[in-house]
N, C-alpha and C positions, 0 to 999 in steps of 0.2 A: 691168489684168487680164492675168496672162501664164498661157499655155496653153504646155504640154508634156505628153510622154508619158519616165514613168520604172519600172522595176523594181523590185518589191518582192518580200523574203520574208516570209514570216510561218508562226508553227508552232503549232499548235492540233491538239486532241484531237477526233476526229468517229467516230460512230458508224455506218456504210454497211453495209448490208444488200446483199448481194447476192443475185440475182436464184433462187440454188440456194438460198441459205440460208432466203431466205422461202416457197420452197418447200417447204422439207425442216418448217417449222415446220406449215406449213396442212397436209401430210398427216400430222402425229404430234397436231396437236388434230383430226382428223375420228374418228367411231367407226365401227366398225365395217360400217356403213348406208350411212351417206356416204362412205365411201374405196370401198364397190362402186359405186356412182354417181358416182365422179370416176374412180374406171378404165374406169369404160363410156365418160362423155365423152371420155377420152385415146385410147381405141381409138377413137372416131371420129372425131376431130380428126387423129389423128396416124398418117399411112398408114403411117411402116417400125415401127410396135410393132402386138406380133401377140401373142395367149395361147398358149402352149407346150400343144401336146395329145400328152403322151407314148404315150398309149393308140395312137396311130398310126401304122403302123408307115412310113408315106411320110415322115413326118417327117424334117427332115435332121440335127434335133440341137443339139447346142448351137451358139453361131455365135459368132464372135467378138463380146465387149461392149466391146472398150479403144479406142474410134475418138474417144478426146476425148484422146489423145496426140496425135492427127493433128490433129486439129479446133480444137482450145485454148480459150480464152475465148471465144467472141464472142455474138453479139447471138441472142435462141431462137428469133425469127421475120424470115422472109424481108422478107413486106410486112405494111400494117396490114389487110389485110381476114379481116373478121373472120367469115368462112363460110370463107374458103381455098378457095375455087372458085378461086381462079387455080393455085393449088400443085398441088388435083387435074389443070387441067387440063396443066399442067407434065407431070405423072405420065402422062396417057394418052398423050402424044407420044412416054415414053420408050421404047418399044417401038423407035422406026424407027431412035432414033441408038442404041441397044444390042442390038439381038434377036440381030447375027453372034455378037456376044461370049458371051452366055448360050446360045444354041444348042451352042457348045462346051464350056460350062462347065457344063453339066446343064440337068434338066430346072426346073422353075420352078414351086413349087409355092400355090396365092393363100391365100389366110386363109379364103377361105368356099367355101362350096358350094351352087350354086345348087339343089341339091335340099332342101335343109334349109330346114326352117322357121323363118320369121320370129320372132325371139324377143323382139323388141318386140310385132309384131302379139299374138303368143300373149297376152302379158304385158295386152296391153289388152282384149282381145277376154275373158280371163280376172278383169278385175278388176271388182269389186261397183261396182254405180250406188249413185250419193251417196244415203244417207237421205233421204226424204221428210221435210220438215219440219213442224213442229205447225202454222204458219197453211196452210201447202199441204191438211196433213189434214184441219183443219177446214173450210175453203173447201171440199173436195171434198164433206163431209158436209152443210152448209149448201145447196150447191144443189139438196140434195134433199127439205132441209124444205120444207115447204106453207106460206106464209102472204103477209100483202097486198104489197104492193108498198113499202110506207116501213118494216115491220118485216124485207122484207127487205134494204133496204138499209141500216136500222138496225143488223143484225146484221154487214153488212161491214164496217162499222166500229168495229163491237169484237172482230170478230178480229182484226184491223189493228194493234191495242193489247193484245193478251193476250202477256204477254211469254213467255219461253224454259220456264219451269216452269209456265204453266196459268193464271196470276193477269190478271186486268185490270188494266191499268196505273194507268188514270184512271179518274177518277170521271163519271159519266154526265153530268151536268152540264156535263164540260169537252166532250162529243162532242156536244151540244147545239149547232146556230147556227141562232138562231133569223132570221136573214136569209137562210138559205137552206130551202127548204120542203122537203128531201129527207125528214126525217121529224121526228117530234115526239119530244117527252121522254116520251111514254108508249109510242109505238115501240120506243123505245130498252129502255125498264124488259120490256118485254114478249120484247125482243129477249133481252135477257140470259136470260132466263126459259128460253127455247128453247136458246139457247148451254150452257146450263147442264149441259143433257140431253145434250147429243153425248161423243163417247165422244175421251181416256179418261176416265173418272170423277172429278168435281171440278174437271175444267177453265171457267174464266169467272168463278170463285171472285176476292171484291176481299178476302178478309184469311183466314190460315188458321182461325179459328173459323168461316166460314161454305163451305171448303172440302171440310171434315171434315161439317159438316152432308149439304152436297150430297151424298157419299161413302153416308153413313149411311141417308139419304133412298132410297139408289137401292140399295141393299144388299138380299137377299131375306132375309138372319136378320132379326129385331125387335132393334132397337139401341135403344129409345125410351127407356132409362135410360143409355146415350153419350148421345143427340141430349139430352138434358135436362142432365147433366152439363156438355156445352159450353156449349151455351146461355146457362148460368144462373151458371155458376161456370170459365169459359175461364181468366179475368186468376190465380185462386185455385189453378185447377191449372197452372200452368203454372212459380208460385209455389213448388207443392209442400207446399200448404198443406192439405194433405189430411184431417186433425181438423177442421177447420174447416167443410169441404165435409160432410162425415160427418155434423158437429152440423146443417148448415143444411137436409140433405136427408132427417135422419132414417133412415141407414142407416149401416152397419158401414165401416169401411176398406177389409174384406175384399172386400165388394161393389165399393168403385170401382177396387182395386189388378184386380181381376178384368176391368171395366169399360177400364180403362189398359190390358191388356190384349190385349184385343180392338179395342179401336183402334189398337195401335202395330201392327195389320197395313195401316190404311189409308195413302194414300200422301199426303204433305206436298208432294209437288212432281208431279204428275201430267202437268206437261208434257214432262217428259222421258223421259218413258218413250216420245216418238215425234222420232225424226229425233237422239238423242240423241249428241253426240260419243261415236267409236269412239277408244279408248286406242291409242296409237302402240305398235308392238311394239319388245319390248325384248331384244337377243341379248349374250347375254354375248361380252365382249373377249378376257378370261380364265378359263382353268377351274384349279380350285386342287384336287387329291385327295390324298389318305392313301395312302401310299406301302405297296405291298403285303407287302414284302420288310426294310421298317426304319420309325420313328418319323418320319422325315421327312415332308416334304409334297413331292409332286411341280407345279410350275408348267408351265403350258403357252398359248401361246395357242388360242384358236377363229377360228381363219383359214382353216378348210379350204374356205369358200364365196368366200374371194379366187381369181381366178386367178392364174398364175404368168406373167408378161409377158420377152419376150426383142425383141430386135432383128432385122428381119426378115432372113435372110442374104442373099437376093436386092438386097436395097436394102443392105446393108454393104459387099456385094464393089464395086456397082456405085458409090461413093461414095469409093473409093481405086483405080478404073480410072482408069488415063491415057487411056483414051479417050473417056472423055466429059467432055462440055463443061464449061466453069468452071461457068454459071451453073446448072447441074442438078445438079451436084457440090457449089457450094454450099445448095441446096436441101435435096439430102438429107442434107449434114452437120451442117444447124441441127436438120434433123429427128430424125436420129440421137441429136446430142445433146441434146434435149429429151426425146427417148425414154431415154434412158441415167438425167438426173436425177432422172423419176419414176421408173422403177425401184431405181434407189439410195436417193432418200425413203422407198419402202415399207419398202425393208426395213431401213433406219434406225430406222423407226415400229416395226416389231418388235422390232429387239434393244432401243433404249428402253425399249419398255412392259413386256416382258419381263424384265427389269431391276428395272425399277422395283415390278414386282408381286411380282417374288424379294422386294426388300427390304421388302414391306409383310408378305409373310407372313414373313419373321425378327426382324420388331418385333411382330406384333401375331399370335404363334405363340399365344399363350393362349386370345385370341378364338378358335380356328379350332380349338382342344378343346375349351374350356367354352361358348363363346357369349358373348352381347352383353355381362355382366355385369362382362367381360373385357378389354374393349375398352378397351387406354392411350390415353394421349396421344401421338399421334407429327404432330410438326412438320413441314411439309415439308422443311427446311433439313434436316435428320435424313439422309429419304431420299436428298437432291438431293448429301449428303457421302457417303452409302451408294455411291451410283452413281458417282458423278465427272460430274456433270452441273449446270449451273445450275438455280438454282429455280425457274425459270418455265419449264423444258422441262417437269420435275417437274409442276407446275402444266398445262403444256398436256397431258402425258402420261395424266392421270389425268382429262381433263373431258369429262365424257357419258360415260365406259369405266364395263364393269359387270364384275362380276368373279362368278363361280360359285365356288361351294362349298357343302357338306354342308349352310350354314343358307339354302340358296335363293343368289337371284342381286340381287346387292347392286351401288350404286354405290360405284365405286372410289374417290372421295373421301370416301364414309362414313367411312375408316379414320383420314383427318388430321383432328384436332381437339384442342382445347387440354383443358382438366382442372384439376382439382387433387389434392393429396397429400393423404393421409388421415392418420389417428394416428401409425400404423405406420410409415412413409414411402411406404408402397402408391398410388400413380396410382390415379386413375379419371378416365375422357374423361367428357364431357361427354354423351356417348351411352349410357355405361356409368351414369350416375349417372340417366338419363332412368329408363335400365330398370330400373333400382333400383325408383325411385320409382314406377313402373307395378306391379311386383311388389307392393308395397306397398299401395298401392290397393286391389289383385284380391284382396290376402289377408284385408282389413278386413272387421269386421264391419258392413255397410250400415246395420243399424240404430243403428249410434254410428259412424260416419264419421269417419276424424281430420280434423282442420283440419289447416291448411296447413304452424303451429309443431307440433303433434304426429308430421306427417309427417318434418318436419327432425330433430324427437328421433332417429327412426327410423332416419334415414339415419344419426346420430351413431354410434345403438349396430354401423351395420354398418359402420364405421369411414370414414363421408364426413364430414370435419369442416368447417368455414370455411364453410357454408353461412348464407344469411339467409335469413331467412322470407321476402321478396319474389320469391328466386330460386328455390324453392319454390314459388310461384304461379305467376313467369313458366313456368318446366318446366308444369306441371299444365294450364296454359292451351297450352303446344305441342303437348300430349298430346290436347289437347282433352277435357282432364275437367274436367267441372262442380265446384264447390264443396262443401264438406260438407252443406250446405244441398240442396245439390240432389240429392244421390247418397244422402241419407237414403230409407229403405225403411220403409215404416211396417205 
C-alpha cells in the first residue's frame, strides 16, 4: 500500500448562488405584506439602515450609497449570534473612540425620537383578540344549563366532539364507557337534547336532515310542511326529485319549490358562524388604469406604504475614518454592505415586477377592455423573452402579487394559462373558456338544462372547438355547478 499526496485538475460546470443573489430572489418572490415585514426585521436587525423622512427638514439628505467599492465581497455578518447583542454592544462604545471626530463634523442626528410613540406597542395594544371559538361558546352556555350531575358531564362531552361547523362527530354510543360511571347512555341522549337548544341554531345536529329539523323546530313562523318535507322525503329532495315528492305528499311543486324556499334561509353549517376564520387581506402589488390623454394603459406599482431606506451617513463617514479602529470599521462595513444589498433587492423587485406587469398588460390588452371572455393564452416563456429575464424570475415575480384594475383586484398569475385555438385561429385561455361556459349556464333555460355534450355544441357555435364532453364536466365541476339534473327548476 503506497501513500502519497499529488495534484489534480479537473473542470466541471457548477451552479453557486451567491449570497446577494439569493437574496435578491427571496425579496422579488415576497408580496407586498411580507417585504413590509422584512424591512421592519432589517431596520431592526441592522443599525446603519435608517427610513428616509424627507418631510424633515433636520435631515441631512442623501448620503453616499457606493461603500461596497471600498468594502468588496466579504462575508454579511460579523459573528454567529444571532440577537447581535454583541454588534449593538460594539455600537454603544462607539461614542468614546469617535465623539472628537463627529463633534467636528456636525451634529448627529438618531433614527428615532424618544417622544414618539411606539408603533409596535400601538400596533398591538390596536389589534382585535382572536375569535372565541364554538366549543369555548358552547362551554360557556352549558355552564349555565340546570341539570343533574352525569347529564352534565354528559354534555361535556359532546361538546368535546361537535366539530368546526355544529355537527356531532360520533355517535352516542362511541362516548359511552360503560366501566366508567361518569354518566349513562340515557345521560347522554338527554344531554344532546339540552345541547341542541343552545345557541347558534342547529348546533349538536349528527346529520343535516336533523339539523335543519332542529332549525325549523326553534323557528317562530310555522314550518310544519319544511319539518314534514325533510322528514319524510330528505334522500328525494336532495335528488331533486320533486314530482315524486309532490305525488307522495299530495300537493303542488309550487308549494315545495315555495317550501325550498324558505329553507335555503336556514343555515347548513351553523358552526361557523362563531369563532369563524377571518380572510387574510389582500393589497394589490400593481395598479393598471386607462390612460386619460391616449388609448394606452398606464402601469404603476402600489408601493407607497414601503418605505424608502438609505444608509445611515453617521455610520458611512465613520466606516471610511482612519481613525477608527479595524475591528469597528470592519463592523460597520459588513453592516453597511448588508444594508446597501437589501436596498438594491427592493428596488430590483420593482423594476422586475414592473416590467413584467408592462408585458402582461401588452399581451393580454384585450382582457383589460372587454373582460374575462378575452382572456389569451400567454406562457410565461413569452413574458420572461418580453423582459430579458429568465423564467423563474418570471414565475417568482408574479407569485402571491395581485394586480388592480377596472375588473377588481385579481392574481397576477391569473393572466398565464395555456388554451386552445378555436375555428378562426382566435386563442381562448383556459379561464376565458371557463367564462364562457358560465355565461352559458346563466343564460339557459332551468327548466331544460343543457347537459354537458349540449354545453360543448355551444361552445363550438362561439367558436371553442377541440373541446370533449369530459372537459366540459371537469370545467362545470371547477365552477362548482351541479349537473343538468340538478340545476333543473320544476
Amino acid at each position: 500500500m503506497k501513500f502519497g499526496m499529488e495534484a489534480q485538475m479537473r473542470m466541471d460546470q457548477r451552479m453557486v448562488l451567491a449570497p446577494r443573489m439569493i437574496q435578491s430572489m427571496e425579496i422579488l418572490q415576497l408580496s407586498i405584506l411580507a417585504l413590509q415585514e422584512r424591512i421592519e426585521q432589517e431596520l431592526n436587525s441592522n443599525p446603519v439602515l435608517e427610513m428616509t423622512e424627507p418631510s424633515n427638514p433636520e435631515d441631512i439628505g442623501p448620503v453616499d450609497q457606493q461603500p461596497r467599492d471600498d468594502i468588496g465581497e466579504r462575508v454579511l455578518v460579523v459573528d454567529t449570534d444571532n440577537d447581535k447583542a454583541k454588534d449593538f454592544e460594539r455600537l454603544n462604545s462607539l461614542d468614546d473612540d469617535y465623539g472628537d471626530y463627529m463633534r467636528q463634523s456636525g451634529t448627529f442626528h438618531r433614527r428615532g425620537n424618544n417622544d414618539e410613540p411606539d408603533k409596535k406597542f400601538e400596533a398591538i395594544s390596536n389589534t382585535a383578540a382572536p375569535p372565541q371559538s364554538l366549543h369555548d361558546y358552547l362551554t360557556e352556555q352549558w355552564q349555565m344549563v340546570e341539570a343533574e350531575d352525569g347529564i352534565k358531564k354528559a354534555g361535556i362531552a359532546i361538546i368535546d366532539y361537535i366539530d368546526e361547523k355544529g355537527y356531532l362527530a360520533v355517535r352516542l354510543e362511541q362516548l359511552y364507557n360503560k366501566d366508567k360511571a361518569d354518566f349513562t347512555l340515557d345521560d347522554l341522549k338527554q344531554a344532546l337534547q339540552l345541547v341542541q337548544k343552545l345557541e347558534p341554531m342547529g348546533v349538536g345536529a349528527r346529520d343535516l336532515r336533523e339539523c335543519l329539523l332542529i332549525q325549523m323546530a326553534q323557528n317562530g313562523n310555522d314550518m310544519s310542511f319544511e319539518q314534514r318535507l325533510v322528514s319524510e322525503h330528505m334522500d328525494e329532495l336532495l335528488e331533486n326529485h320533486l314530482p315524486d315528492i309532490a305525488r307522495k305528499m299530495n300537493c303542488s311543486i309550487e308549494e315545495i319549490n315555495r317550501a325550498i324556499e324558505r329553507m335555503s334561509k336556514l343555515d347548513t353549517s351553523p358552526g361557523l358562524q362563531i369563532g369563524g376564520d377571518h380572510n387574510h387581506p389582500i393589497i394589490a402589488d400593481v395598479i393598471v388604469q386607462s390612460a386619460d390623454d391616449s388609448d394606452d394603459y398606464s402601469v404603476r406599482l402600489a408601493d407607497s406604504s414601503l418605505p424608502a431606506l438609505r444608509v445611515n451617513s453617521y455610520y458611512a463617514k465613520m466606516a471610511k475614518d482612519a481613525k477608527v479602529n479595524e475591528k469597528t470599521k470592519t463592523f460597520l462595513q459588513n453592516n453597511i454592505q448588508s444594508a446597501q444589498w437589501i436596498i438594491d433587492a427592493i428596488e430590483q423587485r420593482k423594476n422586475t415586477l414592473l416590467k413584467v406587469a408592462g408585458a402582461v398588460v401588452k399581451f393580454q390588452r384585450d382582457f383589460f377592455e372587454k373582460g374575462q371572455l378575452y382572456l389569451k393564452p400567454l406562457p410565461m416563456s413569452k413574458v420572461a423573452d418580453e423582459v430579458g429575464v429568465h423564467l423563474a424570475t418570471v414565475s417568482r415575480a408574479v407569485a402571491g402579487k395581485y394586480i388592480q384594475c377596472s375588473w377588481g383586484i385579481l392574481p397576477l398569475r391569473k393572466f398565464f394559462s395555456g388554451g386552445t385555438e378555436g375555428a378562426e385561429g382566435q386563442e381562448h385561455s383556459w379561464e376565458a373558456i371557463r367564462g364562457k361556459l358560465q355565461q352559458i349556464i346563466d343564460a339557459e333555460d332551468k327548466s331544460k338544462p343543457f347537459s354537458d355534450d349540449q354545453i360543448r355544441k355551444k361552445l363550438v357555435e362561439a367558436g371553442i372547438e377541440n373541446l370533449a364532453r369530459r372537459t366540459v364536466a371537469k370545467y362545470r365541476k371547477l365552477l362548482n355547478i351541479p349537473s343538468a339534473r340538478f340545476r333543473k327548476k320544476y
